[in-house]
Phi, psi and omega in degrees: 000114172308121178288312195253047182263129191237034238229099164099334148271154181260142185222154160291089183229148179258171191035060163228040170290324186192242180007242197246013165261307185307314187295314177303315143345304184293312217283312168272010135329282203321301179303355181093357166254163176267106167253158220228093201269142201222147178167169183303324192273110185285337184288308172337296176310283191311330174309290162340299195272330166313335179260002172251358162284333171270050162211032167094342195270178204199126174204189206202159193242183168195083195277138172159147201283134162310322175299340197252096199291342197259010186259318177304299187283016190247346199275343187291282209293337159318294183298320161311310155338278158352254164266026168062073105162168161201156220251319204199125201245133169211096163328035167247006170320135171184188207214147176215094244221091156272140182196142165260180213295310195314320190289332205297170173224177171297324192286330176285324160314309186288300225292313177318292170327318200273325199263311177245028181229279206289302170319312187282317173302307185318326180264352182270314193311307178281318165315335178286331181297279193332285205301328190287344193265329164287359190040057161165164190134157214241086161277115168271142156240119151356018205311220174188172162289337181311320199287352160237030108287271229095143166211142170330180170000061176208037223308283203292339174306293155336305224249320169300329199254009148265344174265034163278318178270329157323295208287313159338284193310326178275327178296312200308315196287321165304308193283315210273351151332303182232052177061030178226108195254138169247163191215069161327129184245079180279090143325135150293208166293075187271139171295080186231189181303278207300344165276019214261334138299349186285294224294315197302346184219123152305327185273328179282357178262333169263007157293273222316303168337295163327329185261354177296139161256015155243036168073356190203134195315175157279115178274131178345294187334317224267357168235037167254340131330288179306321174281341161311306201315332181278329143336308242245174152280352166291337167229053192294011171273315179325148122194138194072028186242143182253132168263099222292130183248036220218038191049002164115333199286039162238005211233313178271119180266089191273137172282181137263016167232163199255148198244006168189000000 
């Protein structure tokens, strides 16, 4: 048994028009499985799916908004349809709204909630039927570090991503019984889109840097291991775990000055 051979599954990833949805989407390519790639923008997707087929790889599109609850339960059993079974849901699609709080609204709280919380229980709920009728597969769900740190001005963004992990944990315990394991994947800083305030003020991108302990934003690649791995029978033991991807700054405390 190859352990990190994705060779003959299908898998699923959201938001994977661009960022750390793209990379990961090449990356369990790469591993051999047809990932079948989903998110609003359909030219993108196909852009997408075009570039792991000129790397060898074999994909598919599923276009449709997270927010749009009766296109989210409609989209599993579509794909299923499709290719006879699916192996691996990966939850990463999400929205990240800096305000400080007195500025925040109700409206920006729920559509965040809906979008990186309520959509990934909709798509792990419709995915267990299929996997529980295969008795195995593998659901990641996306955290971040914010879901063990915390951040300022960022009430509703937080707060999806410990319950990204909540949710992780309770699904694991339900689910993993019957070969069906979850898992969470908490990023750090990656040089992607949603990081592109940062990027735009040179003195907060080197703060930020600074505060790293292995000294450096992350690149999208560097988070395609873990997903194979989670993905993959290299981590049939897993289950109910978030696995911190973040250089270390949730875990570490870097000064940006030296303390002796």
């Amino acid at each position: 048994m190859q352990l990190f051979s994705l060779q003959g599954k299908v898998a699923l990833v959201t938001g994977a028009s661009r960022g750390l949805g793209r990379s990961m989407a090449l990356g369990l390519a790469a591993a051999g499985a047809t990932v079948v790639l989903a998110a609003r923008d359909r030219q993108r997707l196909l852009e997408v799916a075009e570039e792991i087929r000129q790397q060898g790889g074999a994909a598919d599109i599923q276009a449709f908004d997270l927010a749009d609850e009766g296109a989210v339960i409609a989209a599993i059993p579509d794909i299923v349809n499709r290719h006879g079974r699916l192996d691996v849901l990966l939850n990463n699609a999400g929205i990240c709204l800096w305000q400080p709080l007195l500025e925040s609204s109700l409206d920006d709280w729920r559509k965040t909630l809906d979008i990186n919380l309520t959509a990934n229980y909709l798509l792990a709920r419709e995915a267990a039927r299929p996997m529980l009728r295969q008795g195995s597969g593998s659901i990641i769900n996306v955290g971040s570090y914010v879901a063990r740190v915390g951040r300022e001005k960022l009430q509703a963004y937080v707060a999806s991503k410990h319950g990204v992990v909540g949710l992780t944990k309770s699904l694991a315990g339900e689910l993993g019984q019957h070969g069906v394991r979850c898992n969470a994947i908490c990023p750090g800083y990656f040089q992607t889109d949603m990081a592109e305030p940062v990027a735009a003020n040179p003195a907060l991108w080197e703060c930020v840097r600074s505060h790293i302990s292995l000294g450096r934003w992350g690149d999208p690649e560097e988070l395609q291991g873990a997903a194979i791995f989670l993905a993959s029978n290299a981590s049939s033991y897993v289950n109910g775990h978030a696995l911190m991807v973040d250089g270390g700054v949730s875990e570490v405390l870097c000064l940006p000055i030296p303390v002796a």
